[in-house]
mmCIF file of the N, C-alpha and C atoms, coordinates in Angstrom:
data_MODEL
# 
_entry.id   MODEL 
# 
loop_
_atom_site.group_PDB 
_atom_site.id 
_atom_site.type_symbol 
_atom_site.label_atom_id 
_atom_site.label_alt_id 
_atom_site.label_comp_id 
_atom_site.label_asym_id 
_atom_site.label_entity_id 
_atom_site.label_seq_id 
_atom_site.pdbx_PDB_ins_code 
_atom_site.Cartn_x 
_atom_site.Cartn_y 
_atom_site.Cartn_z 
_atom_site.occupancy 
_atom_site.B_iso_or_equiv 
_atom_site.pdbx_formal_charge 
_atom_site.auth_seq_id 
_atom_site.auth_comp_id 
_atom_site.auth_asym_id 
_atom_site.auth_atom_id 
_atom_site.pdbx_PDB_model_num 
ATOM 1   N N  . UNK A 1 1  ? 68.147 -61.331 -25.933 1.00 0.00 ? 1  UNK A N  1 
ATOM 2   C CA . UNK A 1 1  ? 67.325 -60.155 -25.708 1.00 0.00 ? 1  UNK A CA 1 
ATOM 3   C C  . UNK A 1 1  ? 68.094 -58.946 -26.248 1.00 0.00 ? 1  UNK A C  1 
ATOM 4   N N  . UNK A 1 2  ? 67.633 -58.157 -26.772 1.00 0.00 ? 2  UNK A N  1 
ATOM 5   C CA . UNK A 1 2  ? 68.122 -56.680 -27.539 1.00 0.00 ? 2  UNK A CA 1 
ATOM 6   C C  . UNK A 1 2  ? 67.858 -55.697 -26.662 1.00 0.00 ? 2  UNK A C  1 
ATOM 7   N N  . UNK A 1 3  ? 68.671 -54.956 -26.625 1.00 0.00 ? 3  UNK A N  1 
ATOM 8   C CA . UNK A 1 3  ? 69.111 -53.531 -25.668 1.00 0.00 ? 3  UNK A CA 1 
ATOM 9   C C  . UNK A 1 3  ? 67.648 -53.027 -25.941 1.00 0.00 ? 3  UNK A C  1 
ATOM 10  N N  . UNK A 1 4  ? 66.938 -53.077 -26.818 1.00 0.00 ? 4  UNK A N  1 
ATOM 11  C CA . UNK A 1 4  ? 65.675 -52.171 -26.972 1.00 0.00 ? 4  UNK A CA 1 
ATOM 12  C C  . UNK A 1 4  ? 64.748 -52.985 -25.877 1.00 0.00 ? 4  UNK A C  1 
ATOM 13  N N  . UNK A 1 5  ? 64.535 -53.902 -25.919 1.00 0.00 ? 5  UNK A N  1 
ATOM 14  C CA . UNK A 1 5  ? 63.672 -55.132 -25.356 1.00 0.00 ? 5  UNK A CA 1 
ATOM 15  C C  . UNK A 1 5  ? 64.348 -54.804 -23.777 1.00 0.00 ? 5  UNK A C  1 
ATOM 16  N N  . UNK A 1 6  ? 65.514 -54.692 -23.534 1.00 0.00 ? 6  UNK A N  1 
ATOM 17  C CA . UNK A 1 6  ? 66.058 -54.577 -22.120 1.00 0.00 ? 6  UNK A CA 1 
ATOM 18  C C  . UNK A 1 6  ? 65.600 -53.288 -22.045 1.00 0.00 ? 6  UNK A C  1 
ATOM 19  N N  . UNK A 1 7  ? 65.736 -52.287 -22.491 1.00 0.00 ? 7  UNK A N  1 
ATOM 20  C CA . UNK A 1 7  ? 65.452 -50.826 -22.426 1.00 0.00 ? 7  UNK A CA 1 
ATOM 21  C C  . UNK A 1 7  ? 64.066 -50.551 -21.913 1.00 0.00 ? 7  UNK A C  1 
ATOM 22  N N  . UNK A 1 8  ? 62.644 -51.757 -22.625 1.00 0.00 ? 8  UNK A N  1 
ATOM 23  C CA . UNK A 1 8  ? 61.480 -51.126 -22.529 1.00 0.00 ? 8  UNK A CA 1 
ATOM 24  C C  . UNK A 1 8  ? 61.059 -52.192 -20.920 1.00 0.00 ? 8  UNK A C  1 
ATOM 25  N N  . UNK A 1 9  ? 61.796 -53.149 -20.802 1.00 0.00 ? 9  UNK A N  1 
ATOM 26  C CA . UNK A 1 9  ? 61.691 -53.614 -19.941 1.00 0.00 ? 9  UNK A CA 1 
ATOM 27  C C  . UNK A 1 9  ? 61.780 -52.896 -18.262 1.00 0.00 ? 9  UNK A C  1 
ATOM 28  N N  . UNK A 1 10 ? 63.433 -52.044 -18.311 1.00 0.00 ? 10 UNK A N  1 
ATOM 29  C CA . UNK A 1 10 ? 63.923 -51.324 -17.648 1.00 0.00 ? 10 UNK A CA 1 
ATOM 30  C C  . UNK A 1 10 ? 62.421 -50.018 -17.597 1.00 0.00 ? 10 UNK A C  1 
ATOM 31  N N  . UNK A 1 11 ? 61.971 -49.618 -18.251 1.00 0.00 ? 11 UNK A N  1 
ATOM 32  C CA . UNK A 1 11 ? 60.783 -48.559 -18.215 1.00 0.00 ? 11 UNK A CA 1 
ATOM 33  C C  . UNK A 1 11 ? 59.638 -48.663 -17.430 1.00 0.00 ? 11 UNK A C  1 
ATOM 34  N N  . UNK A 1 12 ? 59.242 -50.474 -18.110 1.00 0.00 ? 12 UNK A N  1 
ATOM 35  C CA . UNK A 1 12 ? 57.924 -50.921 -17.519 1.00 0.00 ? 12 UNK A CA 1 
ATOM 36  C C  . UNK A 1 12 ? 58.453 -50.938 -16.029 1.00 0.00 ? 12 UNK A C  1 
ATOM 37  N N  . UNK A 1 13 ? 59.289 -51.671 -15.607 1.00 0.00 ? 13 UNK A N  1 
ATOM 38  C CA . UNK A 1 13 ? 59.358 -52.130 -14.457 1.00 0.00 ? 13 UNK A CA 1 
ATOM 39  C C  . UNK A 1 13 ? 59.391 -50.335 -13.789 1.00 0.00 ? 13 UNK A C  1 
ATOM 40  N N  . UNK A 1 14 ? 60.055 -49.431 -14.107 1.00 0.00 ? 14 UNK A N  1 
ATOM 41  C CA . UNK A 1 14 ? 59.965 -47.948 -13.244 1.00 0.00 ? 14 UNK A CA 1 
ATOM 42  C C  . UNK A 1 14 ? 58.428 -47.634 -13.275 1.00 0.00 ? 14 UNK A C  1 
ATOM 43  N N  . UNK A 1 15 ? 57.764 -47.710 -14.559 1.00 0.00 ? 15 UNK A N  1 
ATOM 44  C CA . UNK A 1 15 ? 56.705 -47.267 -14.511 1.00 0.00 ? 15 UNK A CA 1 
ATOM 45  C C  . UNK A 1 15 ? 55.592 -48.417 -13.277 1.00 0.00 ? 15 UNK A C  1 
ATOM 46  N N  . UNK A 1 16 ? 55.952 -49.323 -13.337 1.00 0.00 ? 16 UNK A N  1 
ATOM 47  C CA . UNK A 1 16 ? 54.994 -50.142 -12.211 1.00 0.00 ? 16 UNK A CA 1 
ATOM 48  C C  . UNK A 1 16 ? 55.984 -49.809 -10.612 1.00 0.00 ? 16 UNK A C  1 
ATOM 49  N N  . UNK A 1 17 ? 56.587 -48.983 -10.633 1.00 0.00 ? 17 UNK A N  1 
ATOM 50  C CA . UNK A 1 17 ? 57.658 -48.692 -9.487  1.00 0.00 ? 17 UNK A CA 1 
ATOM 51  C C  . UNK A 1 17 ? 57.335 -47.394 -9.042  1.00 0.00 ? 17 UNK A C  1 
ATOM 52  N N  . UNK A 1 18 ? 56.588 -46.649 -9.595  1.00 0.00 ? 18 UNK A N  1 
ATOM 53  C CA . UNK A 1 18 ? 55.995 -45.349 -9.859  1.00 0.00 ? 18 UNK A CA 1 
ATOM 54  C C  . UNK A 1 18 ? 54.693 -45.730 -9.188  1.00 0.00 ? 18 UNK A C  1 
ATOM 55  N N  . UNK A 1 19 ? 53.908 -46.416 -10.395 1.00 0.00 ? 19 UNK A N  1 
ATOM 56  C CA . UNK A 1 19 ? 52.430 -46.706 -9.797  1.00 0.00 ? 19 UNK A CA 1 
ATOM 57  C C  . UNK A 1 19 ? 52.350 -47.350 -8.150  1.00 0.00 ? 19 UNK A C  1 
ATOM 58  N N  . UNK A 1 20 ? 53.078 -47.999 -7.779  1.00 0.00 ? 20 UNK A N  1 
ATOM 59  C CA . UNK A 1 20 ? 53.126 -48.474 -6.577  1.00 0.00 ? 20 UNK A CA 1 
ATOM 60  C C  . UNK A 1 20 ? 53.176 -47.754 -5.615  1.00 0.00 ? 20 UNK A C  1 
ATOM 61  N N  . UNK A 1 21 ? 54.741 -46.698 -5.568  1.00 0.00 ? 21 UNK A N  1 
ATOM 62  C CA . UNK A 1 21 ? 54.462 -45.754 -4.722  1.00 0.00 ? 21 UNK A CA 1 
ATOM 63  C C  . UNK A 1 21 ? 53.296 -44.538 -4.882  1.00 0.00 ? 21 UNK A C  1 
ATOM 64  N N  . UNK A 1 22 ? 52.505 -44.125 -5.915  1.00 0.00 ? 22 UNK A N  1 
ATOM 65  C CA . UNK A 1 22 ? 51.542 -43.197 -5.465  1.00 0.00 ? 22 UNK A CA 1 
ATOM 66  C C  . UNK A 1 22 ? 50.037 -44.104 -5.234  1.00 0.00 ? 22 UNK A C  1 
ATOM 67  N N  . UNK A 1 23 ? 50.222 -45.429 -5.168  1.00 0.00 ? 23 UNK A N  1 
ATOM 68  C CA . UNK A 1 23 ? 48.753 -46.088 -4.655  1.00 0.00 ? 23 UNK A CA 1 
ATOM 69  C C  . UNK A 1 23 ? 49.313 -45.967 -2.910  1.00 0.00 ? 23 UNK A C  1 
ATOM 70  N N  . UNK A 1 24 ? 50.570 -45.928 -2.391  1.00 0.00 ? 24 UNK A N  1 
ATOM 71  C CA . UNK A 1 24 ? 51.024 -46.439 -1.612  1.00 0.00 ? 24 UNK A CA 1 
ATOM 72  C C  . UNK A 1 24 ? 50.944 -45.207 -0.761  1.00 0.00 ? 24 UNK A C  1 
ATOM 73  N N  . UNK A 1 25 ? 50.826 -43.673 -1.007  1.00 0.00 ? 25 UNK A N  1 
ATOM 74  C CA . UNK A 1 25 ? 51.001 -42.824 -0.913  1.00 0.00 ? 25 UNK A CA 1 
ATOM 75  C C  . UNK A 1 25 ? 49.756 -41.949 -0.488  1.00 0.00 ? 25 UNK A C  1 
ATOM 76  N N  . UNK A 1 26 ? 48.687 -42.828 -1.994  1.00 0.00 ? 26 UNK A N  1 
ATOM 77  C CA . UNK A 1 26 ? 47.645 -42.408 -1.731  1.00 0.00 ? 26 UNK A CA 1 
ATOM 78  C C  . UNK A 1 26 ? 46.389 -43.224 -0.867  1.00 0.00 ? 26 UNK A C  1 
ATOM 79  N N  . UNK A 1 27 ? 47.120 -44.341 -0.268  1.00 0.00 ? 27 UNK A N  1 
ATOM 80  C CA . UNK A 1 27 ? 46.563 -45.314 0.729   1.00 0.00 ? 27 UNK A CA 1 
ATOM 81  C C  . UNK A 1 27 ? 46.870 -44.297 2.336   1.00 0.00 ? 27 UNK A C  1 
ATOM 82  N N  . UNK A 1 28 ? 48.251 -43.966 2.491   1.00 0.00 ? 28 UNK A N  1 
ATOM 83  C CA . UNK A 1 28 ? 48.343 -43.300 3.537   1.00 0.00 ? 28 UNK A CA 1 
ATOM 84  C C  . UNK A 1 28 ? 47.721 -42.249 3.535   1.00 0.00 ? 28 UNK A C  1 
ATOM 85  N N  . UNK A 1 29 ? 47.707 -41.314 2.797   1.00 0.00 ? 29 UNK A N  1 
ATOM 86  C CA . UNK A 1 29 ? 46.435 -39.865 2.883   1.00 0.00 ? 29 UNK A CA 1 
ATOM 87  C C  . UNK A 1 29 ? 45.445 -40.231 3.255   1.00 0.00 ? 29 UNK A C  1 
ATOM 88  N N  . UNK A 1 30 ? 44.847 -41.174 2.386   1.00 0.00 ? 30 UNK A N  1 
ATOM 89  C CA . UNK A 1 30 ? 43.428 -41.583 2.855   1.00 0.00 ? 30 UNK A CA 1 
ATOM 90  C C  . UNK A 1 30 ? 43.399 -42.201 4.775   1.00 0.00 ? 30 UNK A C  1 
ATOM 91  N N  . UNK A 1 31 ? 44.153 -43.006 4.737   1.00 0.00 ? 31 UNK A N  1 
ATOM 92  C CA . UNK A 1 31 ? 44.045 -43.125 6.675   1.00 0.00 ? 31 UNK A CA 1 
ATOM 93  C C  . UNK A 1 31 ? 44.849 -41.970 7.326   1.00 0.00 ? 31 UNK A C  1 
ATOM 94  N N  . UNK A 1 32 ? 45.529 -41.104 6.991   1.00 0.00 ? 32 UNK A N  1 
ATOM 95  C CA . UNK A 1 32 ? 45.762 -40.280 7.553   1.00 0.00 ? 32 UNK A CA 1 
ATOM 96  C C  . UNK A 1 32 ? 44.428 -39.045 7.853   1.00 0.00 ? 32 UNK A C  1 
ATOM 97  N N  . UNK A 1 33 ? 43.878 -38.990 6.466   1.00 0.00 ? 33 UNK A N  1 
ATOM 98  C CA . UNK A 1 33 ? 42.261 -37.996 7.020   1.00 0.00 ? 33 UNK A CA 1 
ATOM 99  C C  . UNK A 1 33 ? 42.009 -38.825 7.348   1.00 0.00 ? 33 UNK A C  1 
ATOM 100 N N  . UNK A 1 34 ? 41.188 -39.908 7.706   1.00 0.00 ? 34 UNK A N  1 
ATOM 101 C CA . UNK A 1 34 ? 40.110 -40.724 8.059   1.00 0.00 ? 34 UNK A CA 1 
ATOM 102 C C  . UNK A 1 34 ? 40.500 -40.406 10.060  1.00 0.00 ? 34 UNK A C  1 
ATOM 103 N N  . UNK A 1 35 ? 41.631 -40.748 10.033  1.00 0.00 ? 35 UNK A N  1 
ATOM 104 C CA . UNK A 1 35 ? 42.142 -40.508 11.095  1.00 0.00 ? 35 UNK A CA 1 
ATOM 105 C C  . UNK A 1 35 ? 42.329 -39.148 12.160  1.00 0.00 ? 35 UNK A C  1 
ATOM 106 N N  . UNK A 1 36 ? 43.012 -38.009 11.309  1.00 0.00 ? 36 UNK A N  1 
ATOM 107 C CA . UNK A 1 36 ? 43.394 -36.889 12.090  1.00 0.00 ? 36 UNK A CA 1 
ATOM 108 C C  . UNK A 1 36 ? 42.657 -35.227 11.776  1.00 0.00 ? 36 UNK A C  1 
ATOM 109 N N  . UNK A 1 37 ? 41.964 -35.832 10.314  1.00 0.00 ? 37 UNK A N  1 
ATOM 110 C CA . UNK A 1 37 ? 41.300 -34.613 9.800   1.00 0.00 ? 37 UNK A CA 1 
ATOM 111 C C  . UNK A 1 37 ? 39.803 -34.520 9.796   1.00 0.00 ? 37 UNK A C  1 
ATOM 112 N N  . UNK A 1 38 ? 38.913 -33.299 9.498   1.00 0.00 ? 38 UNK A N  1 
ATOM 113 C CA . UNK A 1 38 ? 37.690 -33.640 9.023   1.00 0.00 ? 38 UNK A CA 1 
ATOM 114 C C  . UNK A 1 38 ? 37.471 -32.320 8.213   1.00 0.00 ? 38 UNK A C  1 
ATOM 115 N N  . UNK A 1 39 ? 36.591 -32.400 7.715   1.00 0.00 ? 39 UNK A N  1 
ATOM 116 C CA . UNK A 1 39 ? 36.261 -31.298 6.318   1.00 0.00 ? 39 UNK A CA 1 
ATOM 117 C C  . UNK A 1 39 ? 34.862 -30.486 6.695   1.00 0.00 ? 39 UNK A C  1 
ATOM 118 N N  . UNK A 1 40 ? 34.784 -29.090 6.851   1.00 0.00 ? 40 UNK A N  1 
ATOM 119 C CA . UNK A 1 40 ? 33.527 -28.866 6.643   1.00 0.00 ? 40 UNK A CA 1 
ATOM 120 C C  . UNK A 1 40 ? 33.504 -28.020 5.483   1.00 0.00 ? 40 UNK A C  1 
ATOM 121 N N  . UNK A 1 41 ? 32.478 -27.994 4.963   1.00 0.00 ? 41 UNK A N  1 
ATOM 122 C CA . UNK A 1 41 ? 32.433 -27.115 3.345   1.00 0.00 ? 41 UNK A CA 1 
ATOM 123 C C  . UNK A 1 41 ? 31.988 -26.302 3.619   1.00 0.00 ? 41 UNK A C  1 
ATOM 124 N N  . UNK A 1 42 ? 31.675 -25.126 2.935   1.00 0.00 ? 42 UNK A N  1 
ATOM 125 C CA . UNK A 1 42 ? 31.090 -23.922 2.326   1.00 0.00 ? 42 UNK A CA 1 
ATOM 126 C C  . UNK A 1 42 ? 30.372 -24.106 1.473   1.00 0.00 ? 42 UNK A C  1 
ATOM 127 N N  . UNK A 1 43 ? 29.112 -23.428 1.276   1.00 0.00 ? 43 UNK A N  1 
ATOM 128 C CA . UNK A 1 43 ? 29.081 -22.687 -0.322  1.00 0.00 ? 43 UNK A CA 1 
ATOM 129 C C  . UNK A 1 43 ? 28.714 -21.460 -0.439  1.00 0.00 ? 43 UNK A C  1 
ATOM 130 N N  . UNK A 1 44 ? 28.903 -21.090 -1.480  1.00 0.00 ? 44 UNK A N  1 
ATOM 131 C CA . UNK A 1 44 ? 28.542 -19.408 -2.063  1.00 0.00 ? 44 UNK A CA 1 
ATOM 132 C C  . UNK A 1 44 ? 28.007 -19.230 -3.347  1.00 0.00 ? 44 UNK A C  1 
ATOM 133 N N  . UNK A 1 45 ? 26.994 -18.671 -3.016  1.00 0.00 ? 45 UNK A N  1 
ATOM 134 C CA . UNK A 1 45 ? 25.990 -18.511 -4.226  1.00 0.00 ? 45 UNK A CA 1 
ATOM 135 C C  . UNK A 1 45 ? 26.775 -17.246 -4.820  1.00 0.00 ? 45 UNK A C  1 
ATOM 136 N N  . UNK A 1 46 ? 26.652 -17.424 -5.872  1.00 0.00 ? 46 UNK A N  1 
ATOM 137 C CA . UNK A 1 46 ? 27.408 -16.506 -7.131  1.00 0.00 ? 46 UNK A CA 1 
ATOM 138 C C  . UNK A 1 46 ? 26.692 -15.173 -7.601  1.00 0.00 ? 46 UNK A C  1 
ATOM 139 N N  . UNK A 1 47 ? 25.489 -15.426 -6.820  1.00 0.00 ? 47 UNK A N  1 
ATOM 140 C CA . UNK A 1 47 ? 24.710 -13.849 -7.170  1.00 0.00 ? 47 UNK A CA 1 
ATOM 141 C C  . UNK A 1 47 ? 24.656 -12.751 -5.994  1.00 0.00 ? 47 UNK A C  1 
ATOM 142 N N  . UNK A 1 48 ? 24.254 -13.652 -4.584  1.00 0.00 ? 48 UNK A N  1 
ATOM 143 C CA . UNK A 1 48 ? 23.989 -12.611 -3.867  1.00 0.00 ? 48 UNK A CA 1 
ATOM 144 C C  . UNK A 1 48 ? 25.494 -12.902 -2.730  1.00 0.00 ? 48 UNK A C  1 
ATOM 145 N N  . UNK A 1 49 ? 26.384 -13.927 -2.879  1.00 0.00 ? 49 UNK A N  1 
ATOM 146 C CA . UNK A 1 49 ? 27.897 -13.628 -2.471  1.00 0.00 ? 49 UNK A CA 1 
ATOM 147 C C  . UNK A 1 49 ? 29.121 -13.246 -3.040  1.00 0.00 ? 49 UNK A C  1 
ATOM 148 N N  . UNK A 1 50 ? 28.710 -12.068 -3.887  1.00 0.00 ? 50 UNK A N  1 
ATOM 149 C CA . UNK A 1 50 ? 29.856 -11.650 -5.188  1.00 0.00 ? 50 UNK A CA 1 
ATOM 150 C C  . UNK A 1 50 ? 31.038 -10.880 -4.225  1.00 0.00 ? 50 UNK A C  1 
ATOM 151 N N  . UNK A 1 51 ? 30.380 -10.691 -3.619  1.00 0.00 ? 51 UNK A N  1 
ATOM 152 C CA . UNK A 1 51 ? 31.512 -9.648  -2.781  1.00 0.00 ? 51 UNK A CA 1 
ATOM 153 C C  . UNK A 1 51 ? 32.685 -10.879 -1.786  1.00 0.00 ? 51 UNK A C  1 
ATOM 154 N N  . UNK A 1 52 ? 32.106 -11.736 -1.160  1.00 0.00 ? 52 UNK A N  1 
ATOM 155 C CA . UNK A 1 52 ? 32.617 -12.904 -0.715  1.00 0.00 ? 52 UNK A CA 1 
ATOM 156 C C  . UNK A 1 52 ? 33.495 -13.386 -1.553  1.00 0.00 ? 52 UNK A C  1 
ATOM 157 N N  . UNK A 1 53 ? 33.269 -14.177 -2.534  1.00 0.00 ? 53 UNK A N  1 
ATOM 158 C CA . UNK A 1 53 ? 33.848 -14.876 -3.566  1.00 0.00 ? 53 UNK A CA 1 
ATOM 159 C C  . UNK A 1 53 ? 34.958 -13.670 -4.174  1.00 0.00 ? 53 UNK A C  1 
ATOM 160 N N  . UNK A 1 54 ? 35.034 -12.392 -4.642  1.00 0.00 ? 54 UNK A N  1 
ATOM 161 C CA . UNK A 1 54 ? 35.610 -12.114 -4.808  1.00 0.00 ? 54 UNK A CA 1 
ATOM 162 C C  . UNK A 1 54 ? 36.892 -11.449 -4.226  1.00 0.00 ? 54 UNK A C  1 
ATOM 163 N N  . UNK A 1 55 ? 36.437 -11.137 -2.799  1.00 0.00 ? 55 UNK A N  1 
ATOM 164 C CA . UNK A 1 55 ? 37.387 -10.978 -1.567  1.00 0.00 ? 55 UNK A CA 1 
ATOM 165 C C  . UNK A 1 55 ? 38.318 -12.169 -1.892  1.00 0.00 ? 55 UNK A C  1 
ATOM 166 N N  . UNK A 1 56 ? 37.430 -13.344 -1.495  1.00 0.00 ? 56 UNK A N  1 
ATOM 167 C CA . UNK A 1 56 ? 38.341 -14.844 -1.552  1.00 0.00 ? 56 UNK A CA 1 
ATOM 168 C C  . UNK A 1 56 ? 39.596 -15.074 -2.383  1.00 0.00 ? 56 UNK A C  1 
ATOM 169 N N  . UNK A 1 57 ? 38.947 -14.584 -3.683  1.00 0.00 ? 57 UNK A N  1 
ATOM 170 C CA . UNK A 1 57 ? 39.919 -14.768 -4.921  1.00 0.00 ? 57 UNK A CA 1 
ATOM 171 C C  . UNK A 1 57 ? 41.224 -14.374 -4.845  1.00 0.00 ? 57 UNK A C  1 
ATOM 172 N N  . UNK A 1 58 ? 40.904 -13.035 -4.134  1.00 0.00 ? 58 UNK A N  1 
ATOM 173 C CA . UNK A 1 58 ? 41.819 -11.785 -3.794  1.00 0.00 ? 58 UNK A CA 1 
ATOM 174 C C  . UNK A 1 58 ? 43.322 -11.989 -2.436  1.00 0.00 ? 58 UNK A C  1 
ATOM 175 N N  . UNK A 1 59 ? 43.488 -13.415 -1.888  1.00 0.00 ? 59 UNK A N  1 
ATOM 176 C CA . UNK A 1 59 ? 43.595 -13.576 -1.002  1.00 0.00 ? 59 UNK A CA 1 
ATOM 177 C C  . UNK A 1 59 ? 45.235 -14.074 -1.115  1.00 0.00 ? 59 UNK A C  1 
ATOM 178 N N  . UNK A 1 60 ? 45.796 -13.143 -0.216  1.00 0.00 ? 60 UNK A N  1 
ATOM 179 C CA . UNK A 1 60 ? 47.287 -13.444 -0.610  1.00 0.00 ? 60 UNK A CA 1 
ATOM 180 C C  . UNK A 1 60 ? 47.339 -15.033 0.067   1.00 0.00 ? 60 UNK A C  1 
ATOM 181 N N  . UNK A 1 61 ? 46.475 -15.380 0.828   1.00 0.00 ? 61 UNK A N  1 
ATOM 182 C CA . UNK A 1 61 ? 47.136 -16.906 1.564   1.00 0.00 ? 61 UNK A CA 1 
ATOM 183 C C  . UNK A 1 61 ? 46.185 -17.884 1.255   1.00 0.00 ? 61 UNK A C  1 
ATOM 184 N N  . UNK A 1 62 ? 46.125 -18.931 1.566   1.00 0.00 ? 62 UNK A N  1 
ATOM 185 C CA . UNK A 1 62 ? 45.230 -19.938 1.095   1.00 0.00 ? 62 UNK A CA 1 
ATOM 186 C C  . UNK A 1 62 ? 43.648 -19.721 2.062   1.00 0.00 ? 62 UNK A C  1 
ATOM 187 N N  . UNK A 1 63 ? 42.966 -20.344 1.302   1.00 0.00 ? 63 UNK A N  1 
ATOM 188 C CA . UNK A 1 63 ? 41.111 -19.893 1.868   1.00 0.00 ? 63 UNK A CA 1 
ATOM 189 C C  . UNK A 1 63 ? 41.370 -20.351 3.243   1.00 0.00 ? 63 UNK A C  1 
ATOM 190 N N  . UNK A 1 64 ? 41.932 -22.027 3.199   1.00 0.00 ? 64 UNK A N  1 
ATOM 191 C CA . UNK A 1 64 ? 42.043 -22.727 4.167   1.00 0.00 ? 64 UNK A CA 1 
ATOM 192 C C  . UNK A 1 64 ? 42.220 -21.941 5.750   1.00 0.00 ? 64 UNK A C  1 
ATOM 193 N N  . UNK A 1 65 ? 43.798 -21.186 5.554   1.00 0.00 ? 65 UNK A N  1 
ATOM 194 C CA . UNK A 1 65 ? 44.538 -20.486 6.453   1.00 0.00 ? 65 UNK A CA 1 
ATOM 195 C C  . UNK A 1 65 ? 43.684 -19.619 6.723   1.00 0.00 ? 65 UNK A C  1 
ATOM 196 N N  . UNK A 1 66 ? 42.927 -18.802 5.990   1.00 0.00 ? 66 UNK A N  1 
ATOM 197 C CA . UNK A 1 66 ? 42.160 -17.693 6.682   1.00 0.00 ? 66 UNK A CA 1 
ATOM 198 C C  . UNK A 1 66 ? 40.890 -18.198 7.148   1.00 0.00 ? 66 UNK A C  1 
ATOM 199 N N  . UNK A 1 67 ? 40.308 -19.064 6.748   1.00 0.00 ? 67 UNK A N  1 
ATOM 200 C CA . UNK A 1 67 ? 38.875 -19.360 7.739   1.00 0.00 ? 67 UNK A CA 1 
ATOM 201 C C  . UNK A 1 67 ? 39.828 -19.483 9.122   1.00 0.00 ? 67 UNK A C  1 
ATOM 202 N N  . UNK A 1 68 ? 40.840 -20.654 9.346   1.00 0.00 ? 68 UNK A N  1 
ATOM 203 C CA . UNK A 1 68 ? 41.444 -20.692 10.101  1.00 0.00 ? 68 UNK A CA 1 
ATOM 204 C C  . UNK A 1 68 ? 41.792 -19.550 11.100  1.00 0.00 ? 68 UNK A C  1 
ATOM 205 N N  . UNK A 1 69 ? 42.446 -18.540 10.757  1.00 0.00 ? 69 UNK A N  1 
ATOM 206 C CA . UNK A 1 69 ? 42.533 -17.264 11.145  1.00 0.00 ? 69 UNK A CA 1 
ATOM 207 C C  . UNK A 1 69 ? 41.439 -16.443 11.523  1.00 0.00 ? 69 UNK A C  1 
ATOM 208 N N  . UNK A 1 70 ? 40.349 -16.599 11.103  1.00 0.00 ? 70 UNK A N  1 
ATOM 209 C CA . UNK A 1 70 ? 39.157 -15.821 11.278  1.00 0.00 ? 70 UNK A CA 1 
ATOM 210 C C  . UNK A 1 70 ? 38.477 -16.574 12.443  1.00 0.00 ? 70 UNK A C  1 
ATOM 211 N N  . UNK A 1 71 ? 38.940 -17.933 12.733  1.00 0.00 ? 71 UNK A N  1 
ATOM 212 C CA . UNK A 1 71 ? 37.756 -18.634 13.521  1.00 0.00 ? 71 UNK A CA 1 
ATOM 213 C C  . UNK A 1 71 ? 38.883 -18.381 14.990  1.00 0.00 ? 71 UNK A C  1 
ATOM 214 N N  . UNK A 1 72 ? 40.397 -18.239 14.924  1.00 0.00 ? 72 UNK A N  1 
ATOM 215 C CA . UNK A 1 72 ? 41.109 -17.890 16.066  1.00 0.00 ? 72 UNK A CA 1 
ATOM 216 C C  . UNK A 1 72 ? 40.765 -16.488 16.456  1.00 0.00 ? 72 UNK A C  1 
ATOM 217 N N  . UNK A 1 73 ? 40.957 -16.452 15.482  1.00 0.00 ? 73 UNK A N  1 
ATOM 218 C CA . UNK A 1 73 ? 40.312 -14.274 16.316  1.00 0.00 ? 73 UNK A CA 1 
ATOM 219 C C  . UNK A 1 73 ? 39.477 -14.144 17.108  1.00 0.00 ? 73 UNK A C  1 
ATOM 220 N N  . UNK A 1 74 ? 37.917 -15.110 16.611  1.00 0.00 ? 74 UNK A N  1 
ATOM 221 C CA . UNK A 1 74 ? 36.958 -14.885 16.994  1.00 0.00 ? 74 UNK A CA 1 
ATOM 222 C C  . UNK A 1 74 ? 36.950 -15.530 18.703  1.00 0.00 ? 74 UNK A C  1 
ATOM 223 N N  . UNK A 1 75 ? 37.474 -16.780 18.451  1.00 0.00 ? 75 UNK A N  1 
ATOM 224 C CA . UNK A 1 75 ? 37.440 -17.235 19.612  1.00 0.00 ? 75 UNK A CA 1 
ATOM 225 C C  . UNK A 1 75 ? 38.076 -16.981 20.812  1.00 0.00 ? 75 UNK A C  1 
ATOM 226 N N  . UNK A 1 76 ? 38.993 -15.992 20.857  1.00 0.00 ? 76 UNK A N  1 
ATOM 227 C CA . UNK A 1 76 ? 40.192 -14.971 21.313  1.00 0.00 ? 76 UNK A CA 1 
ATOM 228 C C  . UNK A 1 76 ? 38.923 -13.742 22.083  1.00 0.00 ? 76 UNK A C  1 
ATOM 229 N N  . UNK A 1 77 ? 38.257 -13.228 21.041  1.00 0.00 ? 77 UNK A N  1 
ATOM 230 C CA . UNK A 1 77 ? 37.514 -12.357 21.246  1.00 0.00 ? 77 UNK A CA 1 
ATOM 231 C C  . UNK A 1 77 ? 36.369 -12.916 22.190  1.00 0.00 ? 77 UNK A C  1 
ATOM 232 N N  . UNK A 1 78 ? 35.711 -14.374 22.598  1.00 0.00 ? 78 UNK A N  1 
ATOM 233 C CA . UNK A 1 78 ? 35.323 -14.569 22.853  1.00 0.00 ? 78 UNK A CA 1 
ATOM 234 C C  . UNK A 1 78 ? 35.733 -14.957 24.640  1.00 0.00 ? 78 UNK A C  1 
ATOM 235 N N  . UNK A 1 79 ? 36.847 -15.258 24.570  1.00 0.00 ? 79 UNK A N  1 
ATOM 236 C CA . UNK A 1 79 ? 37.365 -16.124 26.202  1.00 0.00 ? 79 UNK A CA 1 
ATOM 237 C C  . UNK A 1 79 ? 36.968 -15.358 27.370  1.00 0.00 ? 79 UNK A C  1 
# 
């Protein structure tokens, strides 16, 4: 066997060493939401929520964190 032949060998085998851990990775995400998370969406119409969408854009922290933030306030305000 030739150092090249050992060389591409040494590659394949990382590259199927690679693929393994992000199926492996992306097996746990998936039961990890299925499990501890759930999603509700939004949408925003682009004509009559310009002001929305562009606030959003504008947003030093992630959308996520501030619905988050907006739904603690409220419920604060509410007790």
């Amino acid at each position: 066997m030739t150092e090249q032949e050992e060389k591409e060998i040494l590659e394949k085998a990382e590259e199927i060493k690679k693929e393994k851990a992000a199926a492996k990775k992306k097996a746990y995400k998936k039961e990890y939401n299925q499990n501890k998370a759930i999603t509700k969406g939004l949408q925003f119409n682009k004509n009559t929520d310009k002001d929305i969408i562009n606030h959003i854009n504008k947003l030093d922290q992630s959308f996520n964190g501030y619905i988050k933030e907006l739904i603690r306030k409220d419920m604060k305000n509410h007790e």
